[in-house]
ZADO-1210 file (C-alpha; in nm, 4 decimals, padded with zeros to 6 digits):
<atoms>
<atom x="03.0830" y="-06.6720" z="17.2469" code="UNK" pos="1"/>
<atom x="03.0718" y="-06.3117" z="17.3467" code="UNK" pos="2"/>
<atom x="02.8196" y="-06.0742" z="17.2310" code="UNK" pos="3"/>
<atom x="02.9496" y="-05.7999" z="17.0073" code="UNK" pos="4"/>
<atom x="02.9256" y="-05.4686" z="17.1761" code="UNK" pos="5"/>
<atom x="02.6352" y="-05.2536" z="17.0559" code="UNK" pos="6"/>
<atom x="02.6416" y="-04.8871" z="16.9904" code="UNK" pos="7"/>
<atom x="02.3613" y="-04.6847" z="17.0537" code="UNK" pos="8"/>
<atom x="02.2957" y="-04.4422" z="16.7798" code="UNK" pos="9"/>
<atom x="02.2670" y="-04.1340" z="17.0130" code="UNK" pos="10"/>
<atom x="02.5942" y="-04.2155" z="17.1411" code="UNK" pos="11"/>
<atom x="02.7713" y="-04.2496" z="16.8247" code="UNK" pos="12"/>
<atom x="02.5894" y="-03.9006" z="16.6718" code="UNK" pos="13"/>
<atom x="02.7256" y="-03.7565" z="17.0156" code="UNK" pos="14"/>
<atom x="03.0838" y="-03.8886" z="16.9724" code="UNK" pos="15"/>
<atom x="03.0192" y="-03.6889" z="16.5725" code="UNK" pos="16"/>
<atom x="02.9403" y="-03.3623" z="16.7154" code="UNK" pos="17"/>
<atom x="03.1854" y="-03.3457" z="16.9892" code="UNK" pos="18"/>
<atom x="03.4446" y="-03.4213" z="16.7442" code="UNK" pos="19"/>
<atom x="03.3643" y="-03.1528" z="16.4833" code="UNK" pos="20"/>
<atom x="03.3476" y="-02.8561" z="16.7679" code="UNK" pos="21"/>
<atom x="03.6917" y="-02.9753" z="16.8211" code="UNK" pos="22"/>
<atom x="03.7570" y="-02.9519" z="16.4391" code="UNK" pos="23"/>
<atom x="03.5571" y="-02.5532" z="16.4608" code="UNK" pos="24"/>
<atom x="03.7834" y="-02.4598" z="16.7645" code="UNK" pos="25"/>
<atom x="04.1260" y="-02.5813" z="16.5571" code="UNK" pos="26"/>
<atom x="04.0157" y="-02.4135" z="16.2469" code="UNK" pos="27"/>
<atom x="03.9090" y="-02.0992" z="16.4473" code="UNK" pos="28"/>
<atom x="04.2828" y="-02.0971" z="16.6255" code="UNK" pos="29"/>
<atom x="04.4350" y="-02.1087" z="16.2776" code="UNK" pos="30"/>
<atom x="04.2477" y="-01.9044" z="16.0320" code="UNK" pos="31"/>
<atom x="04.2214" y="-01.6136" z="16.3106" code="UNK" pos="32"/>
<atom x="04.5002" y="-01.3078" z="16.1681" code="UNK" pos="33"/>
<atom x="04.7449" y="-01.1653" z="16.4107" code="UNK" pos="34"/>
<atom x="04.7192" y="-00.7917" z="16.4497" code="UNK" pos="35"/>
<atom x="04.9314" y="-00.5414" z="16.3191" code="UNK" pos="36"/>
<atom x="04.9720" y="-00.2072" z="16.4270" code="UNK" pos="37"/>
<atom x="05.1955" y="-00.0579" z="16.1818" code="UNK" pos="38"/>
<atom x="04.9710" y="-00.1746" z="15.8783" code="UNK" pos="39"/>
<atom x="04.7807" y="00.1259" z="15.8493" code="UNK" pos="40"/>
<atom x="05.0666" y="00.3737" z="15.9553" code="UNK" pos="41"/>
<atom x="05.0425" y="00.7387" z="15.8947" code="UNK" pos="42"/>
<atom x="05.3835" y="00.8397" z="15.6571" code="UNK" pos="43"/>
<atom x="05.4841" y="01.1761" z="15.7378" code="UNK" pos="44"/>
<atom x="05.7207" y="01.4255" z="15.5924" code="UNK" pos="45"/>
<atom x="05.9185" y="01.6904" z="15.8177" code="UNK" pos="46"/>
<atom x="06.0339" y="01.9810" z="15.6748" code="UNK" pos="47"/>
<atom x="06.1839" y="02.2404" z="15.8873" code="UNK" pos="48"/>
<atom x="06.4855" y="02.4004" z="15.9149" code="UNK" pos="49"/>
<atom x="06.6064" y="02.3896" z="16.2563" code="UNK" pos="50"/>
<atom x="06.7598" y="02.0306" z="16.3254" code="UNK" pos="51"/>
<atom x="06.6388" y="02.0295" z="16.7198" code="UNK" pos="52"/>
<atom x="06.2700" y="02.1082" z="16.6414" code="UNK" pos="53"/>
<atom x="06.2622" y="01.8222" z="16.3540" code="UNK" pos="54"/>
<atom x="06.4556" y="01.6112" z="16.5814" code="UNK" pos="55"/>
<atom x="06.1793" y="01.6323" z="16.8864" code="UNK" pos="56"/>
<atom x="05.8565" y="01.6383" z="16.6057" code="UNK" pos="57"/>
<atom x="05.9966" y="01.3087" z="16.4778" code="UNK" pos="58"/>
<atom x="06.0134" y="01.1410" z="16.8460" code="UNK" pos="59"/>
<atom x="05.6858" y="01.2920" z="16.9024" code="UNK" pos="60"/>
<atom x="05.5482" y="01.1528" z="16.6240" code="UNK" pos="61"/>
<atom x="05.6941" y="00.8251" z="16.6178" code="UNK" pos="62"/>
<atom x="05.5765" y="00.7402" z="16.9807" code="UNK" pos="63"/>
<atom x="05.2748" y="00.7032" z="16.8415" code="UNK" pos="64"/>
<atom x="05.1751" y="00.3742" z="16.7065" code="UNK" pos="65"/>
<atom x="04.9927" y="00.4589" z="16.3888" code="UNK" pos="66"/>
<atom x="05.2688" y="00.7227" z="16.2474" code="UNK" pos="67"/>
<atom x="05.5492" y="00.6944" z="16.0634" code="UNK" pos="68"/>
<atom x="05.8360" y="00.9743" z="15.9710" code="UNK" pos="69"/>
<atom x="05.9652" y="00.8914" z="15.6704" code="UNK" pos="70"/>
<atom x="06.1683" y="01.1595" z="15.5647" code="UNK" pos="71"/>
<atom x="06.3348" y="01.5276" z="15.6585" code="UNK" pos="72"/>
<atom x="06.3400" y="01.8356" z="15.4717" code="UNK" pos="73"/>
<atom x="06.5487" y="02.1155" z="15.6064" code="UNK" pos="74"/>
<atom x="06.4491" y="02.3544" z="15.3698" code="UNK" pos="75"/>
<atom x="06.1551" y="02.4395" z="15.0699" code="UNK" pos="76"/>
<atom x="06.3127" y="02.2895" z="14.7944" code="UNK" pos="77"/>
<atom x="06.4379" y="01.9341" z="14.9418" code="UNK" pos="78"/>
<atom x="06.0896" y="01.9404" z="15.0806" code="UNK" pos="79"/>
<atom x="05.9806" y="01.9804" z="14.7413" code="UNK" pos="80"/>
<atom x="06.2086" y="01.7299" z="14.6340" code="UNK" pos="81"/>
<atom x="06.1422" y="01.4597" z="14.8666" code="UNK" pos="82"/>
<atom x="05.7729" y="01.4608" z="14.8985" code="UNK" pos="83"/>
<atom x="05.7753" y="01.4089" z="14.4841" code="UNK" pos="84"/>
<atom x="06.0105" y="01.0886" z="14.5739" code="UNK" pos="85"/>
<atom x="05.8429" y="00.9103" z="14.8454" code="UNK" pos="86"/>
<atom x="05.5246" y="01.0147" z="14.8625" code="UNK" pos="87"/>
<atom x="05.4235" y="01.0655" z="15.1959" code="UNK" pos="88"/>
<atom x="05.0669" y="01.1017" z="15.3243" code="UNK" pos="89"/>
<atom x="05.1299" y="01.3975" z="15.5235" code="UNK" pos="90"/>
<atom x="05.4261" y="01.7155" z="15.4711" code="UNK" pos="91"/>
<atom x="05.4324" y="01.8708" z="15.8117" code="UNK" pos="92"/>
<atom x="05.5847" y="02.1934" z="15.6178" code="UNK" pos="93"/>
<atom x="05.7552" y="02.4872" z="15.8245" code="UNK" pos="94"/>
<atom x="05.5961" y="02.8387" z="15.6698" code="UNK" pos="95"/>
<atom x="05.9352" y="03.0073" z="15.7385" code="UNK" pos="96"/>
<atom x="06.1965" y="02.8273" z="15.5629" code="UNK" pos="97"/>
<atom x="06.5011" y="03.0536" z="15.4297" code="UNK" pos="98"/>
<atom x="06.6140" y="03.0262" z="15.0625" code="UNK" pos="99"/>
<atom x="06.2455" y="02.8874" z="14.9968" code="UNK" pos="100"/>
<atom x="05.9577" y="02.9327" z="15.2204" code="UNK" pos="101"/>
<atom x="05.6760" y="02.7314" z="15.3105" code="UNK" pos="102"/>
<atom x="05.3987" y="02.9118" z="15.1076" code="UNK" pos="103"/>
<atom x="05.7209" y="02.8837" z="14.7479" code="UNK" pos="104"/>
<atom x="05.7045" y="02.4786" z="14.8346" code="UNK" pos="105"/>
<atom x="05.3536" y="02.4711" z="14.8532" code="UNK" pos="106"/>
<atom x="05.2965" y="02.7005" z="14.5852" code="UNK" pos="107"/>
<atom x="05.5373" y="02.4597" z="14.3602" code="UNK" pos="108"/>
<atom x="05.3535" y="02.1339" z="14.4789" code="UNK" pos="109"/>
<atom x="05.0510" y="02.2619" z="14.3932" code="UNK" pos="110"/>
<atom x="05.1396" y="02.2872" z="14.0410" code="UNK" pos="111"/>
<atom x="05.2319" y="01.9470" z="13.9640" code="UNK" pos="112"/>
<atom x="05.0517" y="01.6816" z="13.8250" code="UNK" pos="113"/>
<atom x="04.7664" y="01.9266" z="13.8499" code="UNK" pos="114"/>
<atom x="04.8191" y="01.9574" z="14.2658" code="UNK" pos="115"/>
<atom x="04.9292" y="01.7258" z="14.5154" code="UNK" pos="116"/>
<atom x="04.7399" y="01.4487" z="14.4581" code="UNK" pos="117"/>
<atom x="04.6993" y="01.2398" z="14.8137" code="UNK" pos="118"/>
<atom x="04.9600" y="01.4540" z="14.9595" code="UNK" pos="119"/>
<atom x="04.7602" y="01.6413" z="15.2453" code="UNK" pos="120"/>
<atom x="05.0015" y="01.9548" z="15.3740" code="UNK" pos="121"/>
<atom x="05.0104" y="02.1167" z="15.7023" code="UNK" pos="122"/>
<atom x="05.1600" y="02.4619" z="15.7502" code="UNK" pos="123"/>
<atom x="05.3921" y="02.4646" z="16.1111" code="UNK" pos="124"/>
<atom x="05.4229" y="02.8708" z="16.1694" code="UNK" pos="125"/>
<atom x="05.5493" y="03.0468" z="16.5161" code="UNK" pos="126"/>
<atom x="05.2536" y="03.3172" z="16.3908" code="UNK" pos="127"/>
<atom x="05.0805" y="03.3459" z="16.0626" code="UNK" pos="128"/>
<atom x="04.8249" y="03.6643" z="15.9196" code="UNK" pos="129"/>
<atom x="04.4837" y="03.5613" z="15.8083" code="UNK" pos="130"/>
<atom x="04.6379" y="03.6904" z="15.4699" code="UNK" pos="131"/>
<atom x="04.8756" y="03.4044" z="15.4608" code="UNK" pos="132"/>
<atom x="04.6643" y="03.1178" z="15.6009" code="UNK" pos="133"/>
<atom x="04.4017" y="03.2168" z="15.3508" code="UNK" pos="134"/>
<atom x="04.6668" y="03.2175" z="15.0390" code="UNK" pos="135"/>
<atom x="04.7731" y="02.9160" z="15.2089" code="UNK" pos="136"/>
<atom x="04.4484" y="02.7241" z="15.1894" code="UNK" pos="137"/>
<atom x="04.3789" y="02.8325" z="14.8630" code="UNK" pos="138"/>
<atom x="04.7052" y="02.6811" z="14.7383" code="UNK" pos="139"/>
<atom x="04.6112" y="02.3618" z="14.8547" code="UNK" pos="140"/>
<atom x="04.7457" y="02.2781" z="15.2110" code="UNK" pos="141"/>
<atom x="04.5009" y="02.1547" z="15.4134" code="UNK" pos="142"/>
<atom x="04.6152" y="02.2531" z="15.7498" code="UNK" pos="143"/>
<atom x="04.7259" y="02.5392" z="15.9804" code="UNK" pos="144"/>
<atom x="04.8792" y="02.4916" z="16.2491" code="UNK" pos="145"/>
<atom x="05.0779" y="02.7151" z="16.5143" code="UNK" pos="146"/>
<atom x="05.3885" y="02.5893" z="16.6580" code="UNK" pos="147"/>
<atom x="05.3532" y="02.6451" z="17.0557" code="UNK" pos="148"/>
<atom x="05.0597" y="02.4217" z="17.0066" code="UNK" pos="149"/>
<atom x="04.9870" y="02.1365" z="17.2111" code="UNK" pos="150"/>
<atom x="05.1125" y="01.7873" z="17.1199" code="UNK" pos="151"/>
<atom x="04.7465" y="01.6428" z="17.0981" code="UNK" pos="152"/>
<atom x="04.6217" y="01.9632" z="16.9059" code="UNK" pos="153"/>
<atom x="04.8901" y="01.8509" z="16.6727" code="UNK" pos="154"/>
<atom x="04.7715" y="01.5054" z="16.6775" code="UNK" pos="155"/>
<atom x="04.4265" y="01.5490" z="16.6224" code="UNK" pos="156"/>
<atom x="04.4899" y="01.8040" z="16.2852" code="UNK" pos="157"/>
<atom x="04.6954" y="01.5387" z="16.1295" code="UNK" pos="158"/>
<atom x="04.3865" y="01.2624" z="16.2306" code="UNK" pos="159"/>
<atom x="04.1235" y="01.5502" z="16.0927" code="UNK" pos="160"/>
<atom x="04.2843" y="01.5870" z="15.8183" code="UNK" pos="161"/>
<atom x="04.3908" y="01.2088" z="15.7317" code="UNK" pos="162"/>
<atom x="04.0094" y="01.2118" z="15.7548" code="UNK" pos="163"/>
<atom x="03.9262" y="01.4798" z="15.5155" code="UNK" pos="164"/>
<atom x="03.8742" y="01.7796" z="15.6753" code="UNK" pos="165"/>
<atom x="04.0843" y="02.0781" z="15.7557" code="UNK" pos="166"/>
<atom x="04.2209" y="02.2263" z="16.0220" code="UNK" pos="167"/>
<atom x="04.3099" y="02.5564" z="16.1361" code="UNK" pos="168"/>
<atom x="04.4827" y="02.6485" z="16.4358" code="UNK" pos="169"/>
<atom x="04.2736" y="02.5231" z="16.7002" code="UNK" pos="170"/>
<atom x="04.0013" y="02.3548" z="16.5273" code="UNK" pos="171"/>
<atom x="03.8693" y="02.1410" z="16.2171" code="UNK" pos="172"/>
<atom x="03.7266" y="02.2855" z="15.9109" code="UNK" pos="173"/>
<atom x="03.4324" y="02.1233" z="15.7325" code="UNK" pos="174"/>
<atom x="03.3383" y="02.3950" z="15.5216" code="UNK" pos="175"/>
<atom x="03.6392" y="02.5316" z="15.3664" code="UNK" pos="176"/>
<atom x="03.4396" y="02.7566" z="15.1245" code="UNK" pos="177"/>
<atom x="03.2466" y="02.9218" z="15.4491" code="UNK" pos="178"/>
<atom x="03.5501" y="02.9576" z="15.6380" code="UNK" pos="179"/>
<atom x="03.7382" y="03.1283" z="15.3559" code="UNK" pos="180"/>
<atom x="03.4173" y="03.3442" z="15.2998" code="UNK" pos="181"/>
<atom x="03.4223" y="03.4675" z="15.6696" code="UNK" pos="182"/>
<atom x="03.7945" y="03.5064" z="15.7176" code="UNK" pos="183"/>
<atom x="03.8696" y="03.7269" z="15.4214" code="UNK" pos="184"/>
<atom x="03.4975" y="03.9328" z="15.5414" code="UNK" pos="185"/>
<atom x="03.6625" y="03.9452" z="15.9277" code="UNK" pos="186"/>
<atom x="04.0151" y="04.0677" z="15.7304" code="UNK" pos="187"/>
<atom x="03.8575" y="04.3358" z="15.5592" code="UNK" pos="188"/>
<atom x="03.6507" y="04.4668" z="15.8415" code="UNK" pos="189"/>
<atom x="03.9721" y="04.5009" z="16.0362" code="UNK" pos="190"/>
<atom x="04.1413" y="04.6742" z="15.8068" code="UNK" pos="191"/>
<atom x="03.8454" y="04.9181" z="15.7541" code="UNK" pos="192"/>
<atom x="03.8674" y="04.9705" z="16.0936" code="UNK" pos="193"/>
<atom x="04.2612" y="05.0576" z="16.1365" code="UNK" pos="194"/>
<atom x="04.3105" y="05.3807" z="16.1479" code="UNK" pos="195"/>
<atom x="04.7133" y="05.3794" z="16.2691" code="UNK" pos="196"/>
<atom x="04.6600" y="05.7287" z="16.4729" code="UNK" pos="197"/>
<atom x="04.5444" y="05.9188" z="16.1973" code="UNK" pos="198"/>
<atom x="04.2197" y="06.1876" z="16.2827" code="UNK" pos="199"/>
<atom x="03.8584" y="06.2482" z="16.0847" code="UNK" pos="200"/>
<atom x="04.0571" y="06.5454" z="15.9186" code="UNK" pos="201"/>
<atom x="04.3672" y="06.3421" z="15.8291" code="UNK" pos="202"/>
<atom x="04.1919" y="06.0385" z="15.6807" code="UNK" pos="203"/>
<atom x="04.0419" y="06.2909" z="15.4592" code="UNK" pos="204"/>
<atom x="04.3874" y="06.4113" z="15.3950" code="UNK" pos="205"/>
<atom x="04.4868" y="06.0585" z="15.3019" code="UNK" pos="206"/>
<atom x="04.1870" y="06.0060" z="15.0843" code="UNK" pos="207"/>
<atom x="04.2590" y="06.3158" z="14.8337" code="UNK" pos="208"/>
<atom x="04.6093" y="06.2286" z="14.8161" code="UNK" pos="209"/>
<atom x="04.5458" y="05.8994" z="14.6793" code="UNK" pos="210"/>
<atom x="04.2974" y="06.0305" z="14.4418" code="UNK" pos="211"/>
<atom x="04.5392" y="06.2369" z="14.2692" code="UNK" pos="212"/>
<atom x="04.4846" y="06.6040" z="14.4125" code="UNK" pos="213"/>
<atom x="04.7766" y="06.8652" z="14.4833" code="UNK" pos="214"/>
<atom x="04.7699" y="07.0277" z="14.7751" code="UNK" pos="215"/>
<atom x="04.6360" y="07.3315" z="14.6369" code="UNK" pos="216"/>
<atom x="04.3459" y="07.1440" z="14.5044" code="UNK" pos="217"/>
<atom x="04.3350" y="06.9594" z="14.8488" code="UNK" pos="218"/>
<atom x="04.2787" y="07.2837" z="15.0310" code="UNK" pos="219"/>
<atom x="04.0493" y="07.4492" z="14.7914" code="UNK" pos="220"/>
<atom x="03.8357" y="07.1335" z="14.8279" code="UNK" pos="221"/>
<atom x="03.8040" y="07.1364" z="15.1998" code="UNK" pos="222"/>
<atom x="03.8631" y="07.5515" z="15.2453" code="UNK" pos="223"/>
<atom x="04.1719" y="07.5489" z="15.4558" code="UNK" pos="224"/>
<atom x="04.4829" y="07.7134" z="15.3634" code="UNK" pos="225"/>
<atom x="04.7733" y="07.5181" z="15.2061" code="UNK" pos="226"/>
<atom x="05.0254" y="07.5601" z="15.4774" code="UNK" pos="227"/>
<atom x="04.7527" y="07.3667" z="15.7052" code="UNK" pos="228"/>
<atom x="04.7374" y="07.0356" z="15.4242" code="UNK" pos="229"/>
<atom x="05.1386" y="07.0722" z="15.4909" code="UNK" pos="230"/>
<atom x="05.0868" y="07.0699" z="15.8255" code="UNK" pos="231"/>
<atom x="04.8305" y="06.7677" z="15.8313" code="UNK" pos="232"/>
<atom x="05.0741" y="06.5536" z="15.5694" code="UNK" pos="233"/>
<atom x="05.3616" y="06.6266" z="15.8001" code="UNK" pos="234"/>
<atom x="05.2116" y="06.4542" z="16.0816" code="UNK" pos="235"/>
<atom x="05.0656" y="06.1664" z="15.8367" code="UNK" pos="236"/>
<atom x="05.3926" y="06.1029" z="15.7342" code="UNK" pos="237"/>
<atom x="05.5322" y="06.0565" z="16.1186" code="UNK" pos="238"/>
<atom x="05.2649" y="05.8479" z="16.1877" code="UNK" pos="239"/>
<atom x="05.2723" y="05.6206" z="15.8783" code="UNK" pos="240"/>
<atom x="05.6088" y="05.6532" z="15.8844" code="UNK" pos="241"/>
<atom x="05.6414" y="05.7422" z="15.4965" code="UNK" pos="242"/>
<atom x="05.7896" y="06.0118" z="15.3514" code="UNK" pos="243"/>
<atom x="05.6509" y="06.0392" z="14.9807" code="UNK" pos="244"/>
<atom x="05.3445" y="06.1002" z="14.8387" code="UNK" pos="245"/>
<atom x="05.3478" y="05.7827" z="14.6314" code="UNK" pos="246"/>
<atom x="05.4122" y="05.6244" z="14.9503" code="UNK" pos="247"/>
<atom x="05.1520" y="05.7344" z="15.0965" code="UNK" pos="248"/>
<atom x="04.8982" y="05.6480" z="14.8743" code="UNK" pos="249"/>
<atom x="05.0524" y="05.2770" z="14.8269" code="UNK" pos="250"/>
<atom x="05.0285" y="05.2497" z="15.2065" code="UNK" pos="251"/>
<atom x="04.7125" y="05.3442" z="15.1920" code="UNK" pos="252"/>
<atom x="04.6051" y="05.1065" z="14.9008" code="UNK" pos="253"/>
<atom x="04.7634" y="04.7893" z="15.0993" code="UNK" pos="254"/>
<atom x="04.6822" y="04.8144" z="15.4556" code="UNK" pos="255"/>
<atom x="04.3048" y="04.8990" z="15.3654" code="UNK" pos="256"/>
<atom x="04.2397" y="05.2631" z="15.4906" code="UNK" pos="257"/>
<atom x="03.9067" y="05.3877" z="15.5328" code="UNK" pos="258"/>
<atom x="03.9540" y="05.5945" z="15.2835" code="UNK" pos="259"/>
<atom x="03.6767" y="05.8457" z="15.1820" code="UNK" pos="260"/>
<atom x="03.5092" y="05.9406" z="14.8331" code="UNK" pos="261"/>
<atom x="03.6865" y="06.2429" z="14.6923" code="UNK" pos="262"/>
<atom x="03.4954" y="06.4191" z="14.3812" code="UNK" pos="263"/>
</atoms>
């Protein structure tokens, strides 16, 4: 009678262990999730009004894998319209829209709900003032950015600003306070410094003018004869390019003349 075979206990605890790493490596193959790229997809918003531009932004756009176009404005108030409907995560919004302009959409998106919520707004502009961008980021957009830009420049403001930061024109923005602060102080010392042609005399001109003196009083104040204050607000108005009084002193008043104390 034959001997039943005998199994060595090492063997059989080997035989265990080789079959539960095959068990591991099954579950591992299984459990392990498949990638996708579009799950995390940035939804953007075009509003311009020139069909070629949106048409290349949107191919631009979309050749990236983690951005989406999901809508196109071709003015302010379907812009308006459409990023209250779908609710996109970016509005790539043109500043010069006719019938209703960038800064009218923004200003109008700003005021519902209390703001735009998670709706982060970029500004597209050919050229834009430091008096606009800074009305701009005070109504709530959270980018800047010029037109003849690069297509990564582009890129990266709509990554900076997915992030939470801002961007404007060529660069992020961590501080927005700050860079507020020093673009309204850079704005003002330009306009302290424009001058448009006018000389010492003529400035001073200017300055009594807009504080309400005739030109009698004008000439008695700086001892010249009235016929030379005509003179000097004749060439003032040439090179202002006004031809009123009142004009002159609203010109004055906007553009930000270095104006001088008059008493």
């Amino acid at each position: 009678m034959d001997r039943p075979t005998q199994v060595r206990p090492n063997e059989v605890r080997s035989s265990e262990a080789k079959s539960n790493e095959v068990r591991a490596h099954d579950d591992k193959s299984v459990d392990k999730p498949m990638p996708d790229k579009r799950t995390h997809s940035i939804r953007i918003l075009i509003a311009d009004d020139h069909p070629i531009f949106r048409d290349g932004l949107r191919r631009l756009l979309e050749a990236e894998a983690d951005m989406k176009v999901v809508g196109e404005a071709c003015d302010g108030f379907e812009a308006v319209k459409l990023a209250s409907e779908i609710k996109p995560d970016i509005l790539l919004l043109d500043l010069a829209m006719p019938h209703h302009t960038g800064l009218e959409a923004l200003r109008d998106l700003s005021m519902r709900a209390g703001g735009a919520g998670p709706l982060r707004i970029i500004l597209l502009t050919a050229a834009a003032e430091k008096k606009q961008v800074v009305e701009a980021l005070q109504l709530g957009a959270r980018g800047v950015v010029l037109k003849d830009s690069a297509t990564q420049l582009l890129l990266k403001s709509i990554h900076a600003v997915m992030g939470g930061e801002y961007w404007v024109g060529r660069e992020s923005v961590s501080n927005l306070v700050q860079y507020l602060r020093n673009l309204m102080q850079s704005t003002s010392e330009e306009a302290k410094q424009k001058k448009f042609g006018l000389t010492p005399r003529e400035l001073e001109i200017v300055s009594a003018v807009v504080a309400g003196y005739a030109n009698r009083e004008i000439a008695d104040y700086f001892k010249i004869s009235e016929d030379t204050v005509k003179h000097h607000l004749s060439n003032i108005f040439d090179k202002l390019g006004v031809s009123t009084r009142l004009e002159l002193a609203l010109f004055a008043v906007n553009q930000g003349l270095p104006l001088k104390t008059i008493v």
